[in-house]
N, C-alpha and C positions, 0 to 999 in steps of 0.2 A: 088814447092820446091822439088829438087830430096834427095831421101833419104840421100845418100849421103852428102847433106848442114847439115843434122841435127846430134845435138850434139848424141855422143857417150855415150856407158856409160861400164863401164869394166866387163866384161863378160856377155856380151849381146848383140844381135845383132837383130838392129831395122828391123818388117818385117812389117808394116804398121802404118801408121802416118795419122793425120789432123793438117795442121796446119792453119787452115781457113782464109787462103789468098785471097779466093775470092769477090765476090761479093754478093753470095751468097752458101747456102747450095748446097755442093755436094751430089746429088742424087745415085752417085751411091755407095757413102761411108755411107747416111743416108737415115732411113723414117721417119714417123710420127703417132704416137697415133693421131687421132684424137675424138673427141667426150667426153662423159664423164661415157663411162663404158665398159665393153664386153659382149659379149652374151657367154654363159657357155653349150657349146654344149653337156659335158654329162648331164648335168640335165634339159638341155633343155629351158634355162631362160637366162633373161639380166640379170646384176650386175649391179646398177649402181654406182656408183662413184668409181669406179676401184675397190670394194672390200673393201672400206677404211672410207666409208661414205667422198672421198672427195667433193668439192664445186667448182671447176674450170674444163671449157669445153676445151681440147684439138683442137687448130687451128694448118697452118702452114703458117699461112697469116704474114704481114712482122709487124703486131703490136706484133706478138707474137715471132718470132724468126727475127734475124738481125745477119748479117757479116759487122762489123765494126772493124777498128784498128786492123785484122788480128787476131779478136776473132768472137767468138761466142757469141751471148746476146738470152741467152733463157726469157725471161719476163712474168712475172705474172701481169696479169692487170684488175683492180678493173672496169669490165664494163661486162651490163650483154649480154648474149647468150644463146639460149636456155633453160629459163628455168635457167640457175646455173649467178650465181652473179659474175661470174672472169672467165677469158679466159688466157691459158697460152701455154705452147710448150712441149712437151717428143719426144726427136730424138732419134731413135733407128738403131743400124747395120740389124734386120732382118725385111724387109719388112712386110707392111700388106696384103700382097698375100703369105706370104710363103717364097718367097725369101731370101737363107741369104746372107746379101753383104760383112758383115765379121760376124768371129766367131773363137774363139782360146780353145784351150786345152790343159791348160798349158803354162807360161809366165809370163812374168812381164807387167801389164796393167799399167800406169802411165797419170794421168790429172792433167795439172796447172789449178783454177779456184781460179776466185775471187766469195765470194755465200752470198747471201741474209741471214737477218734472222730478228725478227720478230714474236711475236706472229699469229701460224696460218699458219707459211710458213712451207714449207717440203721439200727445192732441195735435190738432190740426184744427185751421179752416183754409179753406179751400174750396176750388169751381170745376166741375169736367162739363162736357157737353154735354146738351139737352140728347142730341142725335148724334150715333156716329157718322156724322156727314163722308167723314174723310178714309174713313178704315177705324180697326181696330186700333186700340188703346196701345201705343200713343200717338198716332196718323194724325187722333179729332183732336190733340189737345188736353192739357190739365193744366191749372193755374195753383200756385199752393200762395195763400195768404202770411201763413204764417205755420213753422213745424220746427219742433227743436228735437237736441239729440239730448237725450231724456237725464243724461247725469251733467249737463251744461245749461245751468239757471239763465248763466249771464249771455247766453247768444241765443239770437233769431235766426232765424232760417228761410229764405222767400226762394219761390221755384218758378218757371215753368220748364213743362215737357212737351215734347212735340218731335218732328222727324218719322219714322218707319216704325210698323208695327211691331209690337212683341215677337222677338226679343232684341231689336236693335233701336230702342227709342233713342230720345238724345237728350238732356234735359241742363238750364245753366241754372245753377242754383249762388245766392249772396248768402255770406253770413254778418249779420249786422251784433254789434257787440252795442250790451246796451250799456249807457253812460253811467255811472255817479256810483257803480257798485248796485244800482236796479236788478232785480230777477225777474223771470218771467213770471214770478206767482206773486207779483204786482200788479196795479192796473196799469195797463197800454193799450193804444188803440193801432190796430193793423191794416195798413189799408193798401189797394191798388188802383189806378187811376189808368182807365183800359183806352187806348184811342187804334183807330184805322193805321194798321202798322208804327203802334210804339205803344208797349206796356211796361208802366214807372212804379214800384214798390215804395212806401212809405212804414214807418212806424216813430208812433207819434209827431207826424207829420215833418219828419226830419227823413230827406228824400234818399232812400240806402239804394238802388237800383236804379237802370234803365234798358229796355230791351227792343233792339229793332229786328234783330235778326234771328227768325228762324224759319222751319220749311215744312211739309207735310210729302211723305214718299207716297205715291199710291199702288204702288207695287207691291204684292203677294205673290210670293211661288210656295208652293206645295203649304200654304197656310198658316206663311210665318213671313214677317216682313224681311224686308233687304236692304241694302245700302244704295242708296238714290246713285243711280249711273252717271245724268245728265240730267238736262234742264225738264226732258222729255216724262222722267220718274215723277216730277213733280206736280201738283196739284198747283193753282195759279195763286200768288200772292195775293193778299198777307196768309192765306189758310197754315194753319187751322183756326187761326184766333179773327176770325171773322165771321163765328155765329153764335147762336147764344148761348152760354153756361147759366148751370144752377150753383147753388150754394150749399156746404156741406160742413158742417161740424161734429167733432167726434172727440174720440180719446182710445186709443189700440192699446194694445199691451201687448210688449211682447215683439214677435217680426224679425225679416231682414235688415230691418235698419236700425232698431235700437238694441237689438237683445235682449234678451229674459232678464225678468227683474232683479233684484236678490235682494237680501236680509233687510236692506237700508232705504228702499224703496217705501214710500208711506201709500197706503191702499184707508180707507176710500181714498181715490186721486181725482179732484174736481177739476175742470172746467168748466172756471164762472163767466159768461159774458152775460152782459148788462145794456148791449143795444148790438141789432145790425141797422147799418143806412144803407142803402143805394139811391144815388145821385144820377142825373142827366148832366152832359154839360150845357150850360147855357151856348145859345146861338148854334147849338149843333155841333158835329164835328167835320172837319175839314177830310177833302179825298183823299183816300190812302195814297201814299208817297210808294215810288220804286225801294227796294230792301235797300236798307238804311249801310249796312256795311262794307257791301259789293263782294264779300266771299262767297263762292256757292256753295251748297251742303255737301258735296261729294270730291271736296281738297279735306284731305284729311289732317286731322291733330287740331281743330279750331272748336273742338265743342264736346260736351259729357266734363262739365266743371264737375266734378264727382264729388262727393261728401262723404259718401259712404269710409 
């Protein structure tokens, strides 16, 4: 489909799309997690379950991702593999060699998807950085588009993370309750609209967030973040959300945030999306402003909106 075919939208101008028309996954618009954890090169050890204690092994076999009806079916499936008890899919813009196939800074990122839920389940989309510019995860930043807590059809969930590296990140997360009796395993479309210090959460373009203030620590002692002192801990504004993110869709099972499934949980568990867009804004974006709220990160009690 040339860009061109696809719908418009007023003040913005589309500069790359999926709208999975094929037959299968475009390789050079996606990759794939595969397995069920990473190896943590500065401490010099595996992770397993991505960090999360999840329970499902990352394939890109066609049990686990499918192009059908000009979507995407990412699928969580209740069979074992290595060792973990469910095998599912995470497609990503930056490959597992390094390679980025996309990556934006700045825009309005937009997904239709129809999503699973379920005690136990975890889909997601969502952005991290291309580079840890800033320190470790969460120093550079994470954007979550959209993630629910797996036995709650009718709430949305929008994040980001950011502040001091593991284990003192800091993160404000919304819950958007969706209207008329809607589930998430309906169609909706999820979107964030990213500018020079202010990132706005939308679904179905009914505007549930807005976020001007947060910070990046660049302090490490003995290999674990810490709580920003003064102005001095900090990296210069708007960081971290002023370099580029990729794009990352999935579905976990399992983990510290939803819990293991049980009996009532339905496996296969799909996430269907049916388009990504990413937009430019027309005429560009205006200079980053001074931190929108005037707290600094190290007065305590103004932040960790927690969910868990």
């Amino acid at each position: 489909m040339d860009i061109g075919d696809t719908s418009s939208r007023p003040g913005w101008t589309l500069i790359w799309h999926d709208e999975f028309d094929g037959d299968s996954v475009d390789r050079a618009k996606w990759d794939f997690d595969l397995g069920n954890g990473f190896y943590d090169y500065r401490n010099h050890a595996w992770v397993p379950g991505w960090g999360n204690e999840e329970l499902q092994y990352y394939t890109d076999t066609p049990e686990n991702v499918q192009l059908r009806d000009s979507c995407v079916f990412i699928r969580a499936v209740k069979a074992p593999l290595h060792g973990c008890g469910y095998t599912s899919a995470r497609l990503k813009t930056k490959a597992r060699d390094g390679r980025v196939l996309f990556a934006k800074q700045y825009g309005r990122i937009a997904i239709r998807a129809r999503v699973p839920w379920g005690k136990g389940l975890w889909p997601a989309l969502w952005m991290l950085p291309v580079d840890d510019r800033y320190g470790p995860w969460a120093a550079s930043g994470e954007i979550d588009l959209m993630e629910i807590v797996g036995e709650r059809p009718h709430e949305v969930l929008s994040s980001i993370h950011f502040g001091s590296a593991y284990p003192l990140r800091s993160l404000v997360t919304t819950t958007h309750a969706l209207p008329g009796g809607s589930r998430v395993s309906d169609w909706h479309e999820y979107a964030v609209e990213w500018e020079p210090g202010e990132i706005r959460f939308y679904v179905d373009d009914v505007h549930t967030s807005t976020h001007r203030h947060w910070w990046s620590c660049k302090v490490v002692e003995q290999g674990l973040g810490i709580e920003a002192r003064g102005p001095d801990d900090l990296h210069p504004w708007p960081a971290p959300f002023d370099q580029p993110f990729y794009l990352l869709m999935n579905v976990a099972v399992g983990g510290n945030f939803p819990g293991h499934p049980n009996d009532a949980t339905v496996f296969p568990a799909e996430l269907v999306v049916d388009w990504v867009r990413v937009y430019d804004k027309v005429g560009g974006y205006a200079p980053v402003l001074a931190r929108g709220d005037g707290i600094m990160p190290w007065e305590p009690g103004h932040v960790n909106e927690r969910r868990f």
